[in-house]
N, C-alpha and C positions, 0 to 999 in steps of 0.2 A: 411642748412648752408647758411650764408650770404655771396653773393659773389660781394654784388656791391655797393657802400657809394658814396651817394650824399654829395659834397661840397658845403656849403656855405660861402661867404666871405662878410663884409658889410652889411650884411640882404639877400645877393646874390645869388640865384645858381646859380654858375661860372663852376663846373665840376663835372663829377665824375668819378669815382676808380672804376675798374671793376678785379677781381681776378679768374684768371684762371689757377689750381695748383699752384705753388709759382709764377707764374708771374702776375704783377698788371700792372695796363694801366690805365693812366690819360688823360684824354681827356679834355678840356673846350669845353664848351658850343658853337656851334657858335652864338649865339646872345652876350654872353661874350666876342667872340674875336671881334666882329664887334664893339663892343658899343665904346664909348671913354674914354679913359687911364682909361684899365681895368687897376686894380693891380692885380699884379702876387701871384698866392702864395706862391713861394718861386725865387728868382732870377735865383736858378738854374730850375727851371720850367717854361722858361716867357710863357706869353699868346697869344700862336701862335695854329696854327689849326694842327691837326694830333696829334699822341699818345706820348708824353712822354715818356723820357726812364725808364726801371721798376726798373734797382737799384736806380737812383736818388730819384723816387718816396717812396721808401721801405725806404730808410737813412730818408729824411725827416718825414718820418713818425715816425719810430723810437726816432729823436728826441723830435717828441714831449710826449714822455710816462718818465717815472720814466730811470734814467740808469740802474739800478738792479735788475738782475735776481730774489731774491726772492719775491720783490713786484711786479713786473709783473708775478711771478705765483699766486701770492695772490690775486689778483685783478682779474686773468684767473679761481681762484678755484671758489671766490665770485660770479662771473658771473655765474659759471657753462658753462662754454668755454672751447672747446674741445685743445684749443693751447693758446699760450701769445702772438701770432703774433702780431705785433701794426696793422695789419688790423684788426684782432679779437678784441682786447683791443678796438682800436678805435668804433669799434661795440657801444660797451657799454657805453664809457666813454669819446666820441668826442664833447659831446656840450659843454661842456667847458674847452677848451685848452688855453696853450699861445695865447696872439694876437685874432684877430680877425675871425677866423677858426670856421665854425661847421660843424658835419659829424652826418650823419644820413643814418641807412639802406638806399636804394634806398624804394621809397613806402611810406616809414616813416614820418608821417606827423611833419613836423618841430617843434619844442615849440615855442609857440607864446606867453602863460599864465605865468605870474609870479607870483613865491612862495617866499614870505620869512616868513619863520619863525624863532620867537625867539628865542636865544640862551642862557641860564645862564651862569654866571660866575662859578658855579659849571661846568655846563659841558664842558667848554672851559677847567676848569681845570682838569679836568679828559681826556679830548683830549689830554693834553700837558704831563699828564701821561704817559696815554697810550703810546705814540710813544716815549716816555722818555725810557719804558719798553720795548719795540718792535719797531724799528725803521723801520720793515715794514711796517706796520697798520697804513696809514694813512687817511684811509677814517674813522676807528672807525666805530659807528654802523650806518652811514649811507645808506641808502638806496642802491643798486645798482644802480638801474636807475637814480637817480640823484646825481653822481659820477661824479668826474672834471678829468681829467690830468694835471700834472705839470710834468715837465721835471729833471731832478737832480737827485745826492746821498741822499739828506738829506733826513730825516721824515718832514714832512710838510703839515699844512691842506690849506682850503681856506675857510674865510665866506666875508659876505656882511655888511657894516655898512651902515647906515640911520640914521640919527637925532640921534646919542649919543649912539645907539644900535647894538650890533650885532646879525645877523642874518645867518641861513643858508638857503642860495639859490638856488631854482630848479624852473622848467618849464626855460622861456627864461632871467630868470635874472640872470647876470654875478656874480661871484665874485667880488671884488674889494681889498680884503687883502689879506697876505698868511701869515700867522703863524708860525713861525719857532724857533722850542723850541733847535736846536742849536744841533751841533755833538755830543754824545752817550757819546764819549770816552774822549771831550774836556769838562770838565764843565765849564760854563759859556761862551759859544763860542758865546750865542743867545749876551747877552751883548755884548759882546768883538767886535761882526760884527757893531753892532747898532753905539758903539763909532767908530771906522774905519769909516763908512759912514759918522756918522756929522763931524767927524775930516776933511774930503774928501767935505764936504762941504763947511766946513769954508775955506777950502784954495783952491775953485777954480775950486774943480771940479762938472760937472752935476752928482747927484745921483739921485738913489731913495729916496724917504721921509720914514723914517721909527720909529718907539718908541719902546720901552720896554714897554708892558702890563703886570700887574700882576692880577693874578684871582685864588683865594684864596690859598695865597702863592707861585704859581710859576708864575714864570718871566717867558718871549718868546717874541720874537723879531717878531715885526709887521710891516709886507714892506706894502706900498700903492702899487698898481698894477699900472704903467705906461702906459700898455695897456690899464687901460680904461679910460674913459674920462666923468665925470659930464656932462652932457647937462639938466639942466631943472630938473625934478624930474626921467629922465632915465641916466642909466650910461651905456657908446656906446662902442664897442670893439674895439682895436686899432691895426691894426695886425701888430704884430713884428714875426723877426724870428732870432733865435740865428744863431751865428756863422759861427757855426757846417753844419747847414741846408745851409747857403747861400753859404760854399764852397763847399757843396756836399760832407761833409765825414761824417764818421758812427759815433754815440757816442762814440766809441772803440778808435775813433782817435782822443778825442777833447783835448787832451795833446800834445805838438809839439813832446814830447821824445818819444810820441808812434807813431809817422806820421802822424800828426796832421801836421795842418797850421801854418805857423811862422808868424813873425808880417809883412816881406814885401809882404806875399801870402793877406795878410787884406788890406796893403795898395792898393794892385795892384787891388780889391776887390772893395777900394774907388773908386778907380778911373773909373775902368771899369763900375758900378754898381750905380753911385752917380755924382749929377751935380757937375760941377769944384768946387762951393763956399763949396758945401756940403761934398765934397770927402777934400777938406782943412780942412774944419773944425772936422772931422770925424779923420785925420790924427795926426792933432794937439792933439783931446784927447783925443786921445789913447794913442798917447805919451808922455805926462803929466801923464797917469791912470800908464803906465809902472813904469815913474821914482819915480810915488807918492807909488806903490809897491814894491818898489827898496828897499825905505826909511824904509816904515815900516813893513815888512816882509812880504807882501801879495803874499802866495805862492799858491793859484789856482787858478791864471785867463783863466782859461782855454778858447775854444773859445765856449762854453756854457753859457760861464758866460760874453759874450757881445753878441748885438742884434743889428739888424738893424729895425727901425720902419717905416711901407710902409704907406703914406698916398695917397689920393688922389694927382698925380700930382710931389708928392717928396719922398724919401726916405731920410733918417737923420739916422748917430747912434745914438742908443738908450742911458739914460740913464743907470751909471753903478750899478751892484748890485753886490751882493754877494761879497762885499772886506770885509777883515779881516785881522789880521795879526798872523804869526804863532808862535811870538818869545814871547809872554808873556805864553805860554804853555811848555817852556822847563823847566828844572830843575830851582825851585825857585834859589838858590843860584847862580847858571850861572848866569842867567837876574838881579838877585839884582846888580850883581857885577859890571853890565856895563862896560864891555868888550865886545868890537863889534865884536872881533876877533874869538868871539863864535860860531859865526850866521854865519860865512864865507863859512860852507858846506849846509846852508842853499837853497835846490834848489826851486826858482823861474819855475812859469809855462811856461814860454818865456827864450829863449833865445836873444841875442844882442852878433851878431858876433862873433856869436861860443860862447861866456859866458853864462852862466845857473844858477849863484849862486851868493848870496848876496856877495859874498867876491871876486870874479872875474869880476865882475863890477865898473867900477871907471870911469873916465872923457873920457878916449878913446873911450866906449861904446859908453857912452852918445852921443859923437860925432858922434858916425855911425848912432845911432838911428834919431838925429836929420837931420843930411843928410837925409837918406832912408824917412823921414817924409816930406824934401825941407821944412826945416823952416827955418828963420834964424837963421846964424851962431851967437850962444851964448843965445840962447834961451836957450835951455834947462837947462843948466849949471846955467842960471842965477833962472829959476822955481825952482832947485834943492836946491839951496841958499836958494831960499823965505821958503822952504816946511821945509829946516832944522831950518831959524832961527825962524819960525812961531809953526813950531811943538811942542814944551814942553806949551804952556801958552793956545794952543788951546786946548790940551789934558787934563789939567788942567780944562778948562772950560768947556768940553764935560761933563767929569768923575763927577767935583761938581756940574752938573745939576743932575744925578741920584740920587734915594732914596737913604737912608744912607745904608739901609741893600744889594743895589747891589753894593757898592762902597765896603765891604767885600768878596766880592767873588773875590779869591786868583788872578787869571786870570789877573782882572780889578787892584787889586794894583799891580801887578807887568808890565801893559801894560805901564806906566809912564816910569820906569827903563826898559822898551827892548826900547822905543822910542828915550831915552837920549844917550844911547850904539852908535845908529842909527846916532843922530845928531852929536856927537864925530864924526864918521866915516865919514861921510860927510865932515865936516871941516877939519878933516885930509888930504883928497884927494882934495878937491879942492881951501884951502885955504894955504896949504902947501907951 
């Protein structure tokens, strides 16, 4: 049994994990603490000398694996792993995580050598089956040993593009995409997220870059990876850590309703954890990402689904990902009908002073949110304006860039009529 995982951060060995029964013990390196502005690997871990505490270390860990129980035993059975522990997972499947992170038995000689190999469009499309079929199975018939982690509910692969190609990558070459053929239960959700982000672009806000790929006939939603970073002909790892891991709660809590962090536990996050410009700035767009999900029903922002990214010398929130919205998926006739008063039990992943729901929400929120944020008075209200009167002609222009046969997927024509519903309500509350 493996009882002890060398960290590496940057190309770094910074630390490593030692497990003794269920207790784990994170140490850095002292040449790590001594050198100059180590980064941490997680903020709730800074890099100070003596052993870290073992729940902090065991959460973080955790988040970085799948949240679901039946693919963390899938990937426990694949291994042949006597448990799903994210120590054990980690075993197997730590060289390529979120961010900048690699873990290796203690012993275990690093990967230094990079693999790509090619990928067909046949078998990209049969990946996006697969997990279309089984939304555990998202390694497919990949190797074990050259196995990634990702963090999340969804099914989801990772490969590597170069010059027009994709590829799948092993020994020490990163991913650089994530594949995401979209909720099980939601069809056309991979779409539906793609327009939310460029929508989320055009008006302002920092996203991820992302397209709709199709390979032989199905469509999947293709995020660029923000952690990593082009230099030259290598792509470098960029370590971010979600949320979740920087306030030190389990996956179990990355919802606020389940005791999870609310949005002044983030701010107070900025500030403590981020230089003054960066913790404003950090502030600001988060508060903009709330009211731009207020608008158009984006109801998991959970805090998994924001990051903070550690560079050398600064921390920044991360680019955002994973926005959608949830109101082109209800009963076609409701959303034709645009009536906003539909969406009104719709619960949001945030609250704002005590309100949880798209319909409980209106100008006095906004007001707390912008307080609690210290922006100025009438910011928000006035962003809220720009996003209502902007929104129908940018969604417009999102939708008529898609091929003609995803612009038929039920989802995408009615995402138009929940957004219109959205802007009515808008103008009702604040132009009244």
């Amino acid at each position: 049994m493996i009882n002890s995982l060398d960290v590496y951060l940057y190309d770094v060995h910074v630390a490593t994990i030692t497990r003794q029964g269920d207790n784990l013990t994170l140490r850095y390196l002292p040449a790590y603490v001594a050198s100059d502005q180590p980064v941490p690997i997680s903020v709730q871990l800074p890099v100070v000398a003596g052993a870290a505490p073992g729940i902090t270390t065991r959460r973080f860990l955790e988040n970085l694996l799948p949240d679901r129980p039946d693919v963390r035993a899938k990937w426990a059975r694949d291994a042949k792993l006597t448990s799903d522990s994210a120590f054990d997972l980690l075993t197997v499947y730590g060289a390529d995580v979120a961010g900048a992170l690699e873990f290796y038995p203690t012993g275990t000689a690093r990967r230094t050598v990079s693999y790509l190999t090619p990928i067909t469009d046949e078998a990209i499309a049969a990946r996006i089956r697969q997990i279309r079929a089984d939304d555990s199975d998202w390694l497919g018939q990949r190797a074990v040993g050259e196995g990634f982690s990702l963090g999340g509910a969804q099914g989801k692969f990772a490969l590597a593009h170069r010059d027009g190609q994709w590829f799948e990558p092993s020994g020490h070459h990163p991913s650089t995409h994530i594949f995401k053929p979209g909720v099980h239960t939601l069809p056309g959700s991979d779409v539906t997220e793609h327009i939310t982000l460029q929508v989320a672009r055009q008006l302002g806000l920092n996203v991820a870059s992302t397209e709709v790929g199709e390979f032989e006939g199905e469509h999947v939603l293709i995020v660029e990876r923000f952690d990593r970073l082009k230099e030259g002909d290598r792509y470098l790892r960029i370590h971010q850590e979600d949320l979740a891991q920087a306030t030190g709660v389990s996956f179990l809590s990355k919802y606020e309703s389940d005791g999870g962090p609310g949005y002044r536990d983030l701010f107070t996050l900025f500030d403590r954890e981020l230089d003054p410009a960066n913790a404003r700035a950090a502030k600001l767009r988060l508060a903009e990402c709330f009211v731009f999900s207020w608008v158009v029903g984006h109801n998991d922002g959970h805090t998994k689904n924001y990051s903070l990214s550690h560079l050398p010398g600064a921390t920044i929130l991360s680019p955002f990902y994973d926005l959608n919205s949830s109101l082109p998926f209800e009963l076609p006739s409701t959303v034709r009908a645009t009536d906003y008063r539909a969406f009104d039990e719709v619960k949001l992943a945030f609250s704002i002073d005590g309100s949880a729901t798209i319909g409980s929400i209106g100008p006095a929120s906004i007001r707390v949110l912008e307080r609690d944020a210290q922006l100025p008075e009438g910011h928000l209200a006035e962003f809220t304006l720009t996003v209502a009167a902007s929104l129908q002609p940018v969604v417009a222009d999102v939708i008529g860039h898609l091929p003609d046969q995803l612009q038929q997927i039920e989802a995408v024509k009615l995402y138009p009529f929940a957004t219109y519903a959205q802007t009515l309500r808008v103008g009702d509350l604040f132009l009244a």
